[in-house]
C-alpha positions as CSV (number, residue, x, y, z in Angstrom):
1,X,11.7,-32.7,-27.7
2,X,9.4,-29.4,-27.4
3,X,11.3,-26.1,-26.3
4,X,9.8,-23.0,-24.8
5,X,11.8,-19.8,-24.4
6,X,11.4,-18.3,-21.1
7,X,11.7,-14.6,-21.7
8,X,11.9,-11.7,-19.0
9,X,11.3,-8.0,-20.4
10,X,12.3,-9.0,-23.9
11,X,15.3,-10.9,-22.8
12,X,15.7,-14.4,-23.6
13,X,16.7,-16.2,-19.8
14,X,16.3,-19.5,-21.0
15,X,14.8,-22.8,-22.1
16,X,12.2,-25.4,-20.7
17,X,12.5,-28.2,-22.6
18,X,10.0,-31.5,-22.3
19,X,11.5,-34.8,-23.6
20,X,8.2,-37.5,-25.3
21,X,7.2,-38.5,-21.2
22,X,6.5,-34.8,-20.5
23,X,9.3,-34.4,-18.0
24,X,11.0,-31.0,-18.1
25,X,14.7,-29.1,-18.2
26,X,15.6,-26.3,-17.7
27,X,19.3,-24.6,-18.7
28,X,20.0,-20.9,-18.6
29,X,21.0,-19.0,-21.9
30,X,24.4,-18.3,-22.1
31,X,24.2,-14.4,-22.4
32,X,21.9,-14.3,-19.2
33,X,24.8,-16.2,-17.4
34,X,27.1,-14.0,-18.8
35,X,25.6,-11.0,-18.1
36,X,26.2,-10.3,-14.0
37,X,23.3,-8.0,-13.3
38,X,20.9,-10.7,-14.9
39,X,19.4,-12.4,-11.7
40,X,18.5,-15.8,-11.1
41,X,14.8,-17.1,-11.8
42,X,14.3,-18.5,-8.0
43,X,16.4,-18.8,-4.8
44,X,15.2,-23.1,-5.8
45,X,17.3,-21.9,-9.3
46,X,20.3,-20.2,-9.0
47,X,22.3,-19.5,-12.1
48,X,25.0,-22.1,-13.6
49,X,25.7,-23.9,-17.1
50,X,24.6,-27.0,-16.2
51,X,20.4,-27.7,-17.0
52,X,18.0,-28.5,-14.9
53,X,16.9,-31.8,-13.8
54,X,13.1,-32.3,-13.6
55,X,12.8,-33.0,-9.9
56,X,14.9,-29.4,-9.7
57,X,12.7,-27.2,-11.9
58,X,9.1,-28.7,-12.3
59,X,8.2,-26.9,-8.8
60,X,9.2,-23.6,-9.8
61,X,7.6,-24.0,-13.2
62,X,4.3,-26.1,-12.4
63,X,3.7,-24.0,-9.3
64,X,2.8,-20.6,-12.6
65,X,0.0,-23.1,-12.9
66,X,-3.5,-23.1,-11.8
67,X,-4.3,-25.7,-9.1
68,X,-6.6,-28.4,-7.9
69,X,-10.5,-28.4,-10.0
70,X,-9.4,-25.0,-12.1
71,X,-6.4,-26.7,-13.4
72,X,-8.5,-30.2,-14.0
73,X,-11.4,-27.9,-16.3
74,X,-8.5,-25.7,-17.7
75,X,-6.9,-29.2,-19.0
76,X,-10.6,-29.9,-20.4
77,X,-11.2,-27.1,-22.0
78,X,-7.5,-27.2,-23.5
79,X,-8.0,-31.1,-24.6
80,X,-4.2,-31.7,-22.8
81,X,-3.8,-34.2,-19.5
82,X,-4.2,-32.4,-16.3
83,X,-0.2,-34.0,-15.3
84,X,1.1,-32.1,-18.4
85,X,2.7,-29.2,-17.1
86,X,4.6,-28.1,-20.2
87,X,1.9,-28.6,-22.6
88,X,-0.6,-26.4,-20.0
89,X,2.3,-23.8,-19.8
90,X,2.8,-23.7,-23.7
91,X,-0.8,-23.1,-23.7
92,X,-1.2,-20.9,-20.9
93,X,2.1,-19.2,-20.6
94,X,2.4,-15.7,-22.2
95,X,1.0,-13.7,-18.9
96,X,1.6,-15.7,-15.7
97,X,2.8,-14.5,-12.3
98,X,6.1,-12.4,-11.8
99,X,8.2,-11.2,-14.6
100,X,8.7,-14.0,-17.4
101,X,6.5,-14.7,-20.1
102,X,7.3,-18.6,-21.8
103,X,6.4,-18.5,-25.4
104,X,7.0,-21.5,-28.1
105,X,10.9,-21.5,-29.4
106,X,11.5,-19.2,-32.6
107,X,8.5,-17.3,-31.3
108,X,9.1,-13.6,-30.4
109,X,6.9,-12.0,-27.3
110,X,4.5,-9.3,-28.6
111,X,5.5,-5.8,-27.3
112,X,4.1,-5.2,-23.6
113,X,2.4,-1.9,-25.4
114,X,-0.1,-3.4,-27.3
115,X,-0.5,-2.5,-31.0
116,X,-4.3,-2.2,-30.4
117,X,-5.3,-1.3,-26.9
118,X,-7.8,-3.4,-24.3
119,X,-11.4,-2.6,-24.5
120,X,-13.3,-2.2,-21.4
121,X,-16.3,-4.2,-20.8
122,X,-19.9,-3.4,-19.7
123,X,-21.1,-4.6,-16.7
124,X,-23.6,-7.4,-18.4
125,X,-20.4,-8.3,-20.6
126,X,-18.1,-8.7,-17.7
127,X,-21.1,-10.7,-15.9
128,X,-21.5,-13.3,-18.7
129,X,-17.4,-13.6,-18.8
130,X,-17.2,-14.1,-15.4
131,X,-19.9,-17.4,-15.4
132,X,-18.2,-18.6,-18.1
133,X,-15.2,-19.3,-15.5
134,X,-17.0,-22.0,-14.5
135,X,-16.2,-24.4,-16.9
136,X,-13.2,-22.3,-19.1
137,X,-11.4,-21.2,-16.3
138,X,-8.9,-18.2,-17.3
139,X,-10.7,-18.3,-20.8
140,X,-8.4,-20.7,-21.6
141,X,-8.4,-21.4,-25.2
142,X,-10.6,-18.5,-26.3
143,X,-9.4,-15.3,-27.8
144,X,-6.2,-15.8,-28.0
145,X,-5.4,-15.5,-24.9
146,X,-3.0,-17.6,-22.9
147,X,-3.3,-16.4,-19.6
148,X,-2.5,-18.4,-15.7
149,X,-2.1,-17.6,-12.2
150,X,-1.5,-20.2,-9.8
151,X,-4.0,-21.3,-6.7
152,X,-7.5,-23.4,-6.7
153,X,-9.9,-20.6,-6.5
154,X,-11.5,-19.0,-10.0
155,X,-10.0,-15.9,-10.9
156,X,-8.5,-13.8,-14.0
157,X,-6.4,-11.5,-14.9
158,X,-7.8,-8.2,-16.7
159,X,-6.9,-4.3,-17.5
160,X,-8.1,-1.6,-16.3
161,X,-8.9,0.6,-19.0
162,X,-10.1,4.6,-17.9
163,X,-11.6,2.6,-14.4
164,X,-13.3,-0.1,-16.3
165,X,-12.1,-3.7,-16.6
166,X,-10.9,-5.2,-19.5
167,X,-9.2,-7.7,-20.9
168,X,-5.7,-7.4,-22.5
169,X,-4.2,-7.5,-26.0
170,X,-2.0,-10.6,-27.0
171,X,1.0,-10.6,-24.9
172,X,0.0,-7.0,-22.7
173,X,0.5,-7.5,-18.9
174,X,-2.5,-7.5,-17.1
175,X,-2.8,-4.8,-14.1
176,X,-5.8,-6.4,-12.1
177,X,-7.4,-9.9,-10.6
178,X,-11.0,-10.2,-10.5
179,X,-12.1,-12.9,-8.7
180,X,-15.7,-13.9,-8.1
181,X,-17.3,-15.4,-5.5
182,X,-17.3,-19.0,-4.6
183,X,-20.5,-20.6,-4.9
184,X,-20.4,-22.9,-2.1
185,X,-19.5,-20.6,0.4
186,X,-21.5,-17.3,1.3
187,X,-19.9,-14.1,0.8
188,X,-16.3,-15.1,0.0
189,X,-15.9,-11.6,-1.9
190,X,-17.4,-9.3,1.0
191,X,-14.9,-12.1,3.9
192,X,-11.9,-11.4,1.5
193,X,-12.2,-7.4,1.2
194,X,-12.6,-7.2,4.8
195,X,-9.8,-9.4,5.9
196,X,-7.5,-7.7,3.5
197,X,-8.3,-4.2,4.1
198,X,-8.5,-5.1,8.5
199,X,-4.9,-6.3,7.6
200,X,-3.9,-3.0,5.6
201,X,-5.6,-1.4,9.1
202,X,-3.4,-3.3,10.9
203,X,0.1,-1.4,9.4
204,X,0.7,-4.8,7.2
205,X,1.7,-4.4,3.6
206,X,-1.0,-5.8,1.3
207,X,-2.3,-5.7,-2.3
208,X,-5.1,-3.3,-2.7
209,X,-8.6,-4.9,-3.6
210,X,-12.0,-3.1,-4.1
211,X,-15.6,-4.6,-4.3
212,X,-16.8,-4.3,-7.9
213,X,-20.9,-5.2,-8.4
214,X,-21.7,-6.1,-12.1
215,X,-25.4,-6.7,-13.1
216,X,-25.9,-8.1,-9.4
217,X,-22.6,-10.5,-9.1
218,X,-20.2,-9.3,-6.5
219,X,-16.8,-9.6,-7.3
220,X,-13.2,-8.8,-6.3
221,X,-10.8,-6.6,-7.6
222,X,-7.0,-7.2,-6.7
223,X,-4.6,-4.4,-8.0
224,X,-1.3,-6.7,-8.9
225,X,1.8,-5.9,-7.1
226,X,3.9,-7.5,-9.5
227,X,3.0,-4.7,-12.4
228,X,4.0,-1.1,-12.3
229,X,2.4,1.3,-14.9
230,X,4.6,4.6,-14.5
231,X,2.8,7.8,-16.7
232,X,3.3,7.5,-19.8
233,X,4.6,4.2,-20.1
234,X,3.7,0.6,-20.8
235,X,3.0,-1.5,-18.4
236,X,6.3,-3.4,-16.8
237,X,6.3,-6.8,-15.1
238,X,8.1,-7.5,-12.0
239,X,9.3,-10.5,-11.1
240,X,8.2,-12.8,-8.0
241,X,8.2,-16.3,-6.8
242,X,5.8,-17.7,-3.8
243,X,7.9,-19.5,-0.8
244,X,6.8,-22.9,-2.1
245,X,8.9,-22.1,-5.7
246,X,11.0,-20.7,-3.7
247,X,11.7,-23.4,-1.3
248,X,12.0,-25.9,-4.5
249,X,8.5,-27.4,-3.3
250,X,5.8,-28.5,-5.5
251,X,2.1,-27.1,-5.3
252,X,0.7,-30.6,-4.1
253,X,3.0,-30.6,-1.0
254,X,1.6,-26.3,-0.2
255,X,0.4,-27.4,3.2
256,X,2.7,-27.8,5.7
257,X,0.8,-31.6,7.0
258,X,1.8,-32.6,3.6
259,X,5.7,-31.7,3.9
260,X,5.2,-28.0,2.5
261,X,6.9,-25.1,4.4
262,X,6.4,-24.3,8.2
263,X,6.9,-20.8,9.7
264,X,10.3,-21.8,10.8
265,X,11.3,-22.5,6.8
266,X,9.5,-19.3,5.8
267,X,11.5,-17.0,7.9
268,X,14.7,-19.0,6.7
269,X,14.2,-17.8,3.9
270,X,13.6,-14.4,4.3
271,X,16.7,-14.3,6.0
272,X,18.4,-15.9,3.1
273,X,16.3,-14.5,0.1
274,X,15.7,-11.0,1.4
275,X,17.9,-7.9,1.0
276,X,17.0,-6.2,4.1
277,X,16.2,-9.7,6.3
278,X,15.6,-7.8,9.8
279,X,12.6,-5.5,7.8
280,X,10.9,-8.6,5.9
281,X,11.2,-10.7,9.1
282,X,9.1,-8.3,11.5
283,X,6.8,-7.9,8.4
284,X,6.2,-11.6,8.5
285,X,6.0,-12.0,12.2
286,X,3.0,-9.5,11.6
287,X,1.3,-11.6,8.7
288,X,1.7,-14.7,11.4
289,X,-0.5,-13.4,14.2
290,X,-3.4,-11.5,11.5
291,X,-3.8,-14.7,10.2
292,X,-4.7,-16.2,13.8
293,X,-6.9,-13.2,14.3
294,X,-8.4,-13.1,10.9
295,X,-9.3,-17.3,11.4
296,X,-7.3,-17.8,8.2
297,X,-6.6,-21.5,8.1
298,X,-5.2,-21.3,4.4
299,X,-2.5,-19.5,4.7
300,X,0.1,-22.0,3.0
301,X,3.7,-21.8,1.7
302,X,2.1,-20.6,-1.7
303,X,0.2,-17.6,0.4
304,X,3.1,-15.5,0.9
305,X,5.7,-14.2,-2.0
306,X,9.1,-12.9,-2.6
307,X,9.0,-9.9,-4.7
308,X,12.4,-8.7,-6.9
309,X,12.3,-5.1,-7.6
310,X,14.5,-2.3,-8.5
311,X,17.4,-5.1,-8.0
312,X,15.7,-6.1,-4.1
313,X,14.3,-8.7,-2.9
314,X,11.7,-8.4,-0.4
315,X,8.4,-9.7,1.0
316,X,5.7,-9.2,-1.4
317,X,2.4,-7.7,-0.3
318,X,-0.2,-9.8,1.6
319,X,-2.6,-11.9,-0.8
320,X,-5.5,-14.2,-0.3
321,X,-6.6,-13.6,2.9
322,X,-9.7,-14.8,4.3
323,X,-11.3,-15.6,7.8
324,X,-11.6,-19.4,6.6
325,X,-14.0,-20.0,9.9
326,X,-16.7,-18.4,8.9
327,X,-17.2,-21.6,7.2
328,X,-17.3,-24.2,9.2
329,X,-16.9,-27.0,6.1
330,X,-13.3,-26.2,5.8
331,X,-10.7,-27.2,8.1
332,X,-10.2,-25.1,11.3
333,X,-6.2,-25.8,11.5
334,X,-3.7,-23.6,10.6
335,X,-1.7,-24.8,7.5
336,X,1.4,-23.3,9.5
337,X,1.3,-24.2,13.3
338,X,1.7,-21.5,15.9
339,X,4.2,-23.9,17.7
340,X,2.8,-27.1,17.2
341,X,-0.4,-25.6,17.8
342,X,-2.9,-26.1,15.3
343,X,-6.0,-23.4,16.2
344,X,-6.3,-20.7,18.2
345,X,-8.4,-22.5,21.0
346,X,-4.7,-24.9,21.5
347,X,-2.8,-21.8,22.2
348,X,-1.7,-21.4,25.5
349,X,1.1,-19.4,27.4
350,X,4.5,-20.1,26.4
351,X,3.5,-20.8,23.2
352,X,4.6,-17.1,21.5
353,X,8.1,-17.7,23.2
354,X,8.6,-21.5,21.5
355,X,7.1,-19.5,18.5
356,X,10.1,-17.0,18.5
357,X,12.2,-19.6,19.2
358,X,11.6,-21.1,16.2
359,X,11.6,-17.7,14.4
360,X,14.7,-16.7,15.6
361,X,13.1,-13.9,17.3
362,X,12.9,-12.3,20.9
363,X,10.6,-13.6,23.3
364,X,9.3,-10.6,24.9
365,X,9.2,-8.6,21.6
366,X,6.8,-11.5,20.0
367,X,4.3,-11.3,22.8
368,X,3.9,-7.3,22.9
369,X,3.3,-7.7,19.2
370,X,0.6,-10.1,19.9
371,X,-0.6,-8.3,21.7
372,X,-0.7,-4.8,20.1
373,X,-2.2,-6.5,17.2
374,X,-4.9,-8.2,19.4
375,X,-5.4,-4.7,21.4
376,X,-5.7,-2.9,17.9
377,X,-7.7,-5.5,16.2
378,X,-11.4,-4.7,17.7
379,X,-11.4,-1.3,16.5
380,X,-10.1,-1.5,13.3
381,X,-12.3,-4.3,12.6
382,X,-15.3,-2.3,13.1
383,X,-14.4,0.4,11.2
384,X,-13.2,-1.9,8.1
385,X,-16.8,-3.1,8.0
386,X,-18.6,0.0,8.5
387,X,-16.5,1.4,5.5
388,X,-18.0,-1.2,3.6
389,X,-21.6,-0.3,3.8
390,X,-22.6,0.0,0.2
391,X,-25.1,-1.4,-2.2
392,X,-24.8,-5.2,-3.2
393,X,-22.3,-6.3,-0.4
394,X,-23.6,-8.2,2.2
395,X,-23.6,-5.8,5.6
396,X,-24.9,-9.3,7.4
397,X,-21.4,-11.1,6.7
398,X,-19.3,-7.8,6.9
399,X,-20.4,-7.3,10.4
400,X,-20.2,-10.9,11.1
401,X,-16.2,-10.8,10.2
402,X,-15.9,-7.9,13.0
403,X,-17.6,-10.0,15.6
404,X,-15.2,-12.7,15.0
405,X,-12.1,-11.3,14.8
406,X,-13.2,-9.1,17.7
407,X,-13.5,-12.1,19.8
408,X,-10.4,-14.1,18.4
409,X,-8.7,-10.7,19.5
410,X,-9.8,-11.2,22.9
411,X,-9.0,-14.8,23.1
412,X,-5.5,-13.9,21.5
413,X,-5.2,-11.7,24.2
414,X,-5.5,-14.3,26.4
415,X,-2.5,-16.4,25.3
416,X,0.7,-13.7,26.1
């Protein structure tokens, strides 16, 4: 039997446990049970004595894993079978999403306020790091570090040290995401900063990002909602869980065609989860109709978060978004249906009010937020991409993401 301690700001919560098959427990430590003001790890895994069977914890514990081709060449590079998830997270697990850290039992978490501090990296350096993604995706195995965020795209988490990225110390929460560009499809960094910032346009709560250029490679920096750095102290983890860990659902079930969450499940369990349900609600009603202007077809059940902080729970900021059909490889249908609809050429009237019916939401006030969002959407777009006229982003694609969600706006229009 191998045991990792799952720790939460020096804390021990509890232990995941893997039996000689790989299949995981997890049981809460008696003085987190004890102590009333210690929360739960998930809505999937509320506290109690009794452990965790595997079918109950693996999605909330797998789903701190990467996904898809980054988790098979992380396994590579690791020498450990891509369907280990316990050896991957006792190899990966000392910075992952939210607040806990999972370190090997006996072991003691390094102090967030690293001994030595992180060391920012020229632009050639950060360049040579980033290829190197490729085939050691979050450098797994190399310097120490054990480092993992969920999803299938390559990405890492760094520090940023005076306004230059870096990477941390053992153990020191990271404060950024850099994520390059995907080779096989043009301009994913350029697509990305313009659908995230058109959504921040668009009054929707969403992490910041920035376009950062080293030695000619265009790449994405995300500013991590789940850290807070207040002056003059280290940096502090806050916890979070994505609706699929939430919903007890495991990453290879994400899409809702597959059995992962729908919109009707998502605002369920903002309604459950959140502690001011009528906010969060509207604030995912808004992320539902920017993805159908945006063209996002990936927005899945791991897309969107709950985020604990200062003792609430509430709908973390926006993540991940793209206009997916500016690619027209990838799938056009939404991964949540806009009732039963699967893109925005389907839509027709009447669908908003079965939409709201599902949401548990006014018709009429569902359809004059379409349709503000539509109305807005034209404007905004064209000012998102003129903003981001600036050497080594591609103006081409920038202005290309305005057209089209200028004319998905129109078409949106059409459907209230």
């Amino acid at each position: 039997m191998r045991t990792l301690t799952v720790w939460r700001e020096g804390a021990v919560v509890g232990s995941l446990t893997a039996d000689r098959h790989g299949a995981m427990r997890f049981a809460y430590d008696g003085s987190w049970l004890a102590d009333a003001d210690a929360p739960a790890l998930s809505v999937s895994l509320p506290k109690r004595p009794e452990p965790f069977p595997p079918r109950q914890c693996r999605p909330f514990f797998e789903g701190l894993l990467p996904e898809g081709a980054q988790r098979d060449a992380v396994a590579s590079a690791l020498g450990v079978s891509r369907a280990n998830d316990f050896r991957l997270l006792e190899r990966l697990g000392g910075e992952v999403a939210g607040a806990l850290t999972l370190w090997p039992a006996g072991e003691i978490p390094p102090p967030s306020e690293a001994a030595e501090p992180a060391v920012a990296m020229a632009d050639d350096e950060l360049a040579a790091l980033l290829a190197s993604l490729e085939t050691r995706p979050l450098l797994a195995g190399t310097r120490g570090l054990r480092l993992s965020l969920a999803g299938a795209q390559s990405k890492l988490p760094v520090i940023l040290v005076a306004g230059r990225i870096g990477l941390p110390a053992r153990g020191q929460p990271t404060t950024h995401i850099l994520k390059p560009p995907i080779a096989r499809f043009p301009a994913t960094t350029e697509n990305e900063a313009f659908a995230m910032r058109l959504a921040a346009r668009l009054g929707l709560d969403v992490a910041p990002v920035e376009p950062h250029v080293a030695s000619g490679l265009v790449c994405l920096l995300v500013t991590r909602y789940d850290r807070r750095q207040e002056p003059g102290r280290a940096i502090r983890r806050l916890h979070q869980e994505d609706f699929c860990q939430a919903l007890g659902i495991v990453a290879d079930r994400k899409y809702a065609a597959d059995g992962g969450p729908g919109f009707r499940q998502c605002f369920d369990l903002v309604r459950r989860a959140c502690s001011r349900p009528a906010v969060e609600v509207l604030k995912l009603l808004d992320a539902a109709i920017v993805q159908v202007l945006l063209g996002n077809a990936d927005a899945h059940g791991k897309n969107y978060s709950l985020l604990h902080r200062g003792g609430r729970v509430e709908l973390a900021p926006l993540y991940d978004l793209l206009s997916t059909v500016a690619w027209p490889d990838l799938s056009p249908n939404f991964a949540m249906r806009i009732a039963r609809r699967a893109t925005l050429e389907e839509l027709r009237r009447g669908d908003w009010d079965r939409f709201a019916t599902n949401a548990g939401l006014g018709a009429p006030f569902v359809r004059r937020r379409v349709r503000e969002l539509a109305d807005l959407a034209p404007v905004q777009a064209t000012a998102v991409a003129a903003e981001q006229a600036r050497p080594g982003l591609d103006q081409n694609a920038l202005a290309g993401c305005a057209e089209r969600v200028t004319d998905r706006a129109r078409r949106l229009a059409l459907t209230v």
